[in-house]
C-alpha positions in Angstrom: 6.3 23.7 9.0 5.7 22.7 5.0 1.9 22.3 5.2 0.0 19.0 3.5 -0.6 21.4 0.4 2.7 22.4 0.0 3.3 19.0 0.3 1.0 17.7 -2.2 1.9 21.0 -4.6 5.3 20.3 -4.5 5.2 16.5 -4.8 2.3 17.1 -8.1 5.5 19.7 -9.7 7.9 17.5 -9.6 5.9 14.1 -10.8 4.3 16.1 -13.7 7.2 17.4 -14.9 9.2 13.5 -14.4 6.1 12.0 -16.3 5.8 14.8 -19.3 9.4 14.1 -19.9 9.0 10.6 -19.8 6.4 11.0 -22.6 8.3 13.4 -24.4 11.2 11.5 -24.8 8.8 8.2 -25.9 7.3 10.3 -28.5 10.8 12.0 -29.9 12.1 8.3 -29.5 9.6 6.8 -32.3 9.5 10.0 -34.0 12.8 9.8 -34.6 12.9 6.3 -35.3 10.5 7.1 -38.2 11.5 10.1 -39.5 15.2 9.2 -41.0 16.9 6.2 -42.4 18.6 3.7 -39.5 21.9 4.0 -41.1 21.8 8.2 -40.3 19.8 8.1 -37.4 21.2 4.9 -35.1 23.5 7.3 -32.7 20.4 9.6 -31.8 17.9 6.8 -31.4 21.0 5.1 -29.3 21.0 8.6 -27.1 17.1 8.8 -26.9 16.9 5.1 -25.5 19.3 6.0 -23.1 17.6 9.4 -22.6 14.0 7.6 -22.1 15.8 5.1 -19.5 17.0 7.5 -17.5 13.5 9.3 -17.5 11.9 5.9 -16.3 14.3 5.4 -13.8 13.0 8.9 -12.4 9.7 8.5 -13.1 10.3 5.2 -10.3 12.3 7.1 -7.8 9.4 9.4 -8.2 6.9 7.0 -7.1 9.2 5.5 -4.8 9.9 8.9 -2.7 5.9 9.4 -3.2 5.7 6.4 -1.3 8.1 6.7 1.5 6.2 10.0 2.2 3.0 8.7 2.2 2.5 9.1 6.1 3.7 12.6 6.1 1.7 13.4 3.2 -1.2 11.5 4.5 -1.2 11.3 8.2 -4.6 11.7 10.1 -6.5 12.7 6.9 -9.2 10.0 7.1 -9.0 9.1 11.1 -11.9 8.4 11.8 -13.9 7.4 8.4 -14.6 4.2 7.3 -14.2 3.3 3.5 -15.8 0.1 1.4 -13.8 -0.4 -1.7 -15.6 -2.3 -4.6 -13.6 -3.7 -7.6 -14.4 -4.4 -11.0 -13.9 -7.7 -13.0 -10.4 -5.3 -14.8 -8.9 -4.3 -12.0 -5.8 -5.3 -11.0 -5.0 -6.6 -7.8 -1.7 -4.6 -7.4 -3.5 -1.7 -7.8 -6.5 -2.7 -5.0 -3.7 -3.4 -2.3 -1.9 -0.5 -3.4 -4.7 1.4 -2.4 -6.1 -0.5 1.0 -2.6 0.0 1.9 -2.7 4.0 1.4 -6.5 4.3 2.8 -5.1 2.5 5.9 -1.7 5.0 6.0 -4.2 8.2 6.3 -6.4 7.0 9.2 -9.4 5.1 7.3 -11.0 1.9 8.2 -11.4 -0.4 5.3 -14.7 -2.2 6.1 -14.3 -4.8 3.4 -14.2 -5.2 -0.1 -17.1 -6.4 -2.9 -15.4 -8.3 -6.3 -18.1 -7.5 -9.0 -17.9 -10.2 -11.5 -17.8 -10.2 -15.4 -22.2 -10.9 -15.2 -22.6 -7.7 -13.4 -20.9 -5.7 -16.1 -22.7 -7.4 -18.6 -26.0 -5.3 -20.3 -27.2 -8.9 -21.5 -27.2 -9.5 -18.1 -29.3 -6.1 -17.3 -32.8 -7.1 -16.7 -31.9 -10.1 -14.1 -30.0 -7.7 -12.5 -32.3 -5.3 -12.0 -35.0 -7.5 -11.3 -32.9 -9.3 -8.2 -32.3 -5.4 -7.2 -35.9 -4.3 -6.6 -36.9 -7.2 -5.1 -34.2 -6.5 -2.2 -35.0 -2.9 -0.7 -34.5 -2.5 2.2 -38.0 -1.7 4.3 -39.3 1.7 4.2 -36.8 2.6 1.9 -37.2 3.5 -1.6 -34.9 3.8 -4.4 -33.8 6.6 -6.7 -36.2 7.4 -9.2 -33.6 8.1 -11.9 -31.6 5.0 -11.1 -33.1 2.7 -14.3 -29.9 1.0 -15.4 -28.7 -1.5 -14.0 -25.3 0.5 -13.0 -27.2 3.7 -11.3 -29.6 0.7 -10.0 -27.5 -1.5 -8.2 -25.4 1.2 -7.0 -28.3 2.8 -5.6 -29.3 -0.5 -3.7 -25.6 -1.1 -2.0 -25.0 2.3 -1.2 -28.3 2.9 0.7 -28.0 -0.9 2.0 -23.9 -0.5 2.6 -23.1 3.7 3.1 -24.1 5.2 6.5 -26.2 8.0 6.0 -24.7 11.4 5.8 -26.4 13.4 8.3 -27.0 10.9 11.0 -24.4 8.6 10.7 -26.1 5.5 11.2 -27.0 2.2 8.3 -30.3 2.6 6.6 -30.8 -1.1 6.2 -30.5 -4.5 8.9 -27.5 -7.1 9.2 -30.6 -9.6 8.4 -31.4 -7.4 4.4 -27.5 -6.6 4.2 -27.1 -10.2 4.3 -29.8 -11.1 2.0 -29.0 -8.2 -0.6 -25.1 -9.6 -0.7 -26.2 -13.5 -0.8 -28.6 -12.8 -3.5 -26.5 -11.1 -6.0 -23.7 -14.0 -4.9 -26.0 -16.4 -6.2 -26.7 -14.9 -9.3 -22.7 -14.6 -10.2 -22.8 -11.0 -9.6 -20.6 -10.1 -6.8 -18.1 -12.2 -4.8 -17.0 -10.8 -1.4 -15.6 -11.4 2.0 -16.8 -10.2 5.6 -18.4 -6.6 4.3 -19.5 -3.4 7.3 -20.9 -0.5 6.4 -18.8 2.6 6.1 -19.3 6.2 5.3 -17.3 6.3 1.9 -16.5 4.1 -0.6 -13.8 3.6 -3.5 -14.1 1.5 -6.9 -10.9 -0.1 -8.1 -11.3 -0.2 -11.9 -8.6 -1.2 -14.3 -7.5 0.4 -17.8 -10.6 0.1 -19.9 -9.7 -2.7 -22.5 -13.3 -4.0 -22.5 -14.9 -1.0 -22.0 -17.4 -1.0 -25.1 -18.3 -4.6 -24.9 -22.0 -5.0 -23.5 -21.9 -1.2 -22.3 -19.3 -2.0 -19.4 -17.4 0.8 -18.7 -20.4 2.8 -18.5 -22.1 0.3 -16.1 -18.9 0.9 -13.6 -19.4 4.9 -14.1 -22.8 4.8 -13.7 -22.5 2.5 -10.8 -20.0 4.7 -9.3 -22.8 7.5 -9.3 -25.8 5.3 -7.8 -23.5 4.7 -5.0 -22.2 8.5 -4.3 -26.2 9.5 -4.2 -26.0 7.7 -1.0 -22.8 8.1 0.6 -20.5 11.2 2.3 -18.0 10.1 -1.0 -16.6 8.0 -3.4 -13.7 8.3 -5.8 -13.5 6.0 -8.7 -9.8 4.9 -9.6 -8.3 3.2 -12.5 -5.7 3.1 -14.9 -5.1 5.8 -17.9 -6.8 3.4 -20.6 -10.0 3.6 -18.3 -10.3 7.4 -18.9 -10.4 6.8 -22.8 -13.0 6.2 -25.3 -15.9 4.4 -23.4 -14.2 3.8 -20.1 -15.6 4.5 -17.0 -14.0 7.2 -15.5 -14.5 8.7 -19.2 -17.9 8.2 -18.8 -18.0 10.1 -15.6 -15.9 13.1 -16.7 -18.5 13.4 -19.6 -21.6 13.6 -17.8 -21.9 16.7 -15.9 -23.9 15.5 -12.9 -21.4 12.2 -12.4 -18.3 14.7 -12.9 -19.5 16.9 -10.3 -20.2 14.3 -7.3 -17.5 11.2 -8.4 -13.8 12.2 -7.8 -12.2 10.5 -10.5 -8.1 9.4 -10.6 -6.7 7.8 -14.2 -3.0 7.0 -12.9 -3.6 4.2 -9.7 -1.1 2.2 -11.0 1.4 5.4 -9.9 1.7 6.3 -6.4 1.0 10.1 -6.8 -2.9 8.4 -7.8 -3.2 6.0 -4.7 -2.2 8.9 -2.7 -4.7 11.0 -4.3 -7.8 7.9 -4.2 -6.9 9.1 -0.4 -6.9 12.7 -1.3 -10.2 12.3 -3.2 -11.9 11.1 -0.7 -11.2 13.9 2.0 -11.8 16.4 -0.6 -15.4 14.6 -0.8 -16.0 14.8 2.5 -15.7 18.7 2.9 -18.1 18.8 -0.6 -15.8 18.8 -3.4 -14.8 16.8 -6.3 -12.6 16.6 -8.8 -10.9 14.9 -11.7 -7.5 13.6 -11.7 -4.5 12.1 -13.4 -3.0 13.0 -16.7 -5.8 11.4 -19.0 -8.5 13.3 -20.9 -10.8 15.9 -18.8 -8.7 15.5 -15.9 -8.5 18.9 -14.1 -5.2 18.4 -11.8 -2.7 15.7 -11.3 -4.0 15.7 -7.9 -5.6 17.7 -5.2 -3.6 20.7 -4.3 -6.4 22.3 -1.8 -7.7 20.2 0.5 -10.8 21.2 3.1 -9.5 23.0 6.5 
């Protein structure tokens, strides 16, 4: 019987080598364009758009095959666990239901989702966030020492009031301050949510890191990706390829050595091979690993290829 790493080997192979030749063929496509007169070069470029088709019409079947697969590839990998998912102002909605729908394929419980709105990404916005944070800890708990900005801060607060803890299993804060912690930063325009539960993992939905310098955003969503893994069994932060760029926050991550070594990271969950690999993540952070993948910068595999026994 193929095994779920053959599986996921096999499946990484064959997608790498469908998206490298898409790119290839987009980069000998305007090279090409450039590089000679239209009158001498209007056949090739005619071949190469023809060429690049078929390599997008691949690249879907790809994803489409990666899709149908999903509960073979998946199956039973997260029975059992319970997952929050966060999203950030970017992220697009595609993407988030994309990925419920894979978290729900391999087993997990989604225990609801928390919008954070433009305000919270916002530095200018910084010290009323963190002043609505302290004043909302839960009792006898105490947060991170290192957790100053507002990212780490509030990250800190949601995953000790929202992530069961690790060894015992059980919440660290009361329906009656979950309540209060949620309701509070509602008020203040920072989050928006539904019916939220506490889980043991959590994923953040970001998009593809357009606004990513503008009042230190995409390193408020890293950061706050970071606060929130300090508390829980495991969180994977997934975006698009943009987000892994520049300032972005999963290129924030990959650059700090601490965050790269506790957040899974994915930069393709617009693709199906990185939905399937959010799930992935996430199981490979439960058995004390992480990693970072995709086919941006820093990124280490397309996806995970060993997974814990």
């Amino acid at each position: 019987m193929i095994s779920l790493r053959q599986h996921a080997i096999s499946l990484a192979a064959v997608f790498l080598a469908l998206a490298l030749g898409l790119l290839l063929g987009s980069h000998l496509l305007d090279g090409g364009a450039q590089a000679a007169p239209w009158s001498r070069d209007k056949q090739r470029t005619a071949a190469l758009t023809t060429q690049n088709g078929r390599l997008t019409d691949e690249l879907n079947a790809a994803n489409g095959f990666i899709a149908r697969s999903a509960g073979r590839i998946l199956g039973g990998t997260l029975g059992g666990r319970s997952v929050l998912m966060f999203t950030t102002p970017d992220a697009d909605n595609g993407d988030v239901e994309a990925i419920t729908k894979v978290l729900s394929t391999a087993g997990a419980a989604v225990t609801g989702k928390v919008a954070l709105t433009e305000a919270f990404v916002d530095s200018g916005q910084g010290d009323r966030l963190r002043t609505a944070a302290t004043n909302m800890i839960p009792a006898g708990a105490q947060l991170q020492t290192g957790a100053v900005d507002q990212g780490s801060l509030v990250g800190d607060l949601l995953g000790l009031a929202f992530l069961v803890d690790p060894g015992t299993g059980q919440p660290r804060a009361t329906p009656q301050e979950r309540t209060l912690i949620l309701d509070t930063l509602r008020g203040g325009g920072f989050v928006n949510f539904g019916e939220v539960q506490p889980a043991q993992l959590a994923v953040v939905v970001t998009g593809d890191g357009a606004k990513s310098e503008v009042n230190n955003r995409g390193s408020i969503i890293g950061r706050f990706a970071g606060g929130l893994r300090g508390r829980g069994a495991g969180v994977v932060l997934a975006g698009r390829s943009g987000a892994a760029d520049g300032a972005g926050p999963i290129a924030v991550v990959r650059a700090d050595g601490q965050l790269a070594n506790t957040v899974t990271t994915v930069d393709n969950a617009d693709r199906e091979i990185g939905r399937l690999t959010t799930a992935l993540g996430l199981t490979e952070q439960l058995g004390g690993g992480a990693g970072r993948y995709g086919t941006g910068p820093r990124a280490n595999s397309l996806t995970v290829v060993a997974l814990p026994k």
